[in-house]
N, C-alpha and C positions, 0 to 999 in steps of 0.2 A: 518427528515428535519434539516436545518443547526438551530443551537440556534445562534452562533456567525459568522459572513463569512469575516469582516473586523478588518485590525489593528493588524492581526497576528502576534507574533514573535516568540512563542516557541509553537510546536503542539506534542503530543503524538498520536502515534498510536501504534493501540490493536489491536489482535484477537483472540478468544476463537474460542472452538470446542471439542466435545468429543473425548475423543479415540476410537481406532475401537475395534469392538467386539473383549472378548476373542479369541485368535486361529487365528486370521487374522489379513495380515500386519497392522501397524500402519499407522495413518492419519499423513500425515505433511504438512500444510500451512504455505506459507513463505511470509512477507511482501518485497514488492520491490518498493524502488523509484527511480525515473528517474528523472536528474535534465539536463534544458535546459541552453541555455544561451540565450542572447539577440538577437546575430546574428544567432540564429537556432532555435527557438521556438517551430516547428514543425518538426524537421527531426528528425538527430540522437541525442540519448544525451550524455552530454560533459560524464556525468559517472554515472555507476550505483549503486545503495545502496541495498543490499542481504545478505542473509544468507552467513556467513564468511568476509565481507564485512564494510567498510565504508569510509565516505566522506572523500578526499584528505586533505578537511580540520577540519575535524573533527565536523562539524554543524549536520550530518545527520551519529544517531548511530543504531545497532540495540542493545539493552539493554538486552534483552531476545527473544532466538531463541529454540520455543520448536518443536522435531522432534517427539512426539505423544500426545499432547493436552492434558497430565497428569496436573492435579493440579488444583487449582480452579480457578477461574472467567478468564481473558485475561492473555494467556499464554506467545505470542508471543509477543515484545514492539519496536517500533523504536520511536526514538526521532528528531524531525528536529527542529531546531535552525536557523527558518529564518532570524532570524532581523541579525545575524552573517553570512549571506550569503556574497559573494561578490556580487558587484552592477552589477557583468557581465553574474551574473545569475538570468531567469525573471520568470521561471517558473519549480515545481517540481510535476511530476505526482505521484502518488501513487496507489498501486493494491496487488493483494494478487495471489500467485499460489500454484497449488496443486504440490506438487512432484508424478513422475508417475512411481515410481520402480516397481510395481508389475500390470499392467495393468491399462486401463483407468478408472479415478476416476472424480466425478463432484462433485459442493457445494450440490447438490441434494443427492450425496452418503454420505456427510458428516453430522451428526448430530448436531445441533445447535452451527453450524457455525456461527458467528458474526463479527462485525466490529465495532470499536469504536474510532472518533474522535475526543480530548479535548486539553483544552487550561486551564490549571490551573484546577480546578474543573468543569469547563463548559464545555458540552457536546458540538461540533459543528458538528457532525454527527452521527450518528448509523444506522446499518441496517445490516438483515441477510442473505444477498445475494440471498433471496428466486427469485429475478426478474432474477436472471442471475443461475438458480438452473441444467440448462444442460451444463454448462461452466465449463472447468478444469481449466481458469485462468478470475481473471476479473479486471479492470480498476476501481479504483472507486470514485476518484478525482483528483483534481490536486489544486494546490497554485500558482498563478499568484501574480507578482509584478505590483502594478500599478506606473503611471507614479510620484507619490506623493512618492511613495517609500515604502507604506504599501502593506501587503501580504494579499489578500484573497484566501477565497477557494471555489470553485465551484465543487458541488458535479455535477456527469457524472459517473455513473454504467454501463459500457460495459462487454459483458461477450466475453470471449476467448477461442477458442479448440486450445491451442498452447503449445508444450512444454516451462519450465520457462525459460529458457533463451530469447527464441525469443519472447516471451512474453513480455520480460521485454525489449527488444529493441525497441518492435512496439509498447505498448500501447500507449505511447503517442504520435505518429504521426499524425500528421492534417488529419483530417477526409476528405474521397474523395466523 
């Protein structure tokens, strides 16, 4: 559950996971954000943040992009730099996908998978995708601007059979 969800300006995100057994492909989970603007909140987004990837203006990096979950605790890192956003963007979803080179994989096929949301040393999320564990991609918050000009964030775990690309186009489309 969130510890902090207002007053946002700089958010880290994680995600751990083991590697896969000896002798078989390697796991690789990729964080993806999606940043809207004010005039689009719910369609398409203005651009995406991914592995090889980042923001036009540099607020939203990935830090560390691991392609087999070697190493200890949170492998994978992106950084988002709200308070440095421009004011024409209101809202940033966040999600995690599986890469799917060798057949279909879920958070169910991956081993202690995790997710972790903080704000300086505070924790404003966690959780191990266990509710979305037959999903190869899943949604699992988003950062909305309110009208004061502060960032929260609203934890929403949706899980996805999409490959990453269109994953990362649709998760956050207004829900029908």
């Amino acid at each position: 559950m969130s510890g902090l969800n207002k007053g946002l300006a700089k958010v880290e995100v994680a995600v751990r996971w083991d590697p896969s057994p000896i002798g078989t492909p390697a796991h690789d989970l990729d964080i993806v954000a999606a940043t809207y603007t004010t005039d689009d909140i719910g369609g398409d987004p203005a651009y995406l943040v991914y592995f090889g990837s980042r923001s036009p203006d540099g607020t939203i990096t990935l830090n560390r992009d691991s392609r087999t979950g070697q190493g200890f605790g949170y492998d994978e890192v992106m950084v988002l730099e709200l308070d440095r956003l421009a004011p024409s963007y209101a809202r940033v979803v966040v999600g995690v996908a599986i890469q799917q080179p060798d057949g279909r994989r879920t958070f169910g096929d991956i081993a202690n998978a995790a997710i972790r949301i903080r704000t300086g040393p505070v924790d404003v999320d966690q959780h191990d995708f266990a509710e979305v564990g037959g999903a190869t991609a899943a949604k699992v918050g988003e950062f909305t601007r309110e009208a004061s000009g502060e960032w929260h964030y609203h934890r929403d775990v949706r899980g996805f059979d999409a490959d990453p690309l269109t994953f990362a186009r649709t998760m956050g489309r207004a829900s029908s």
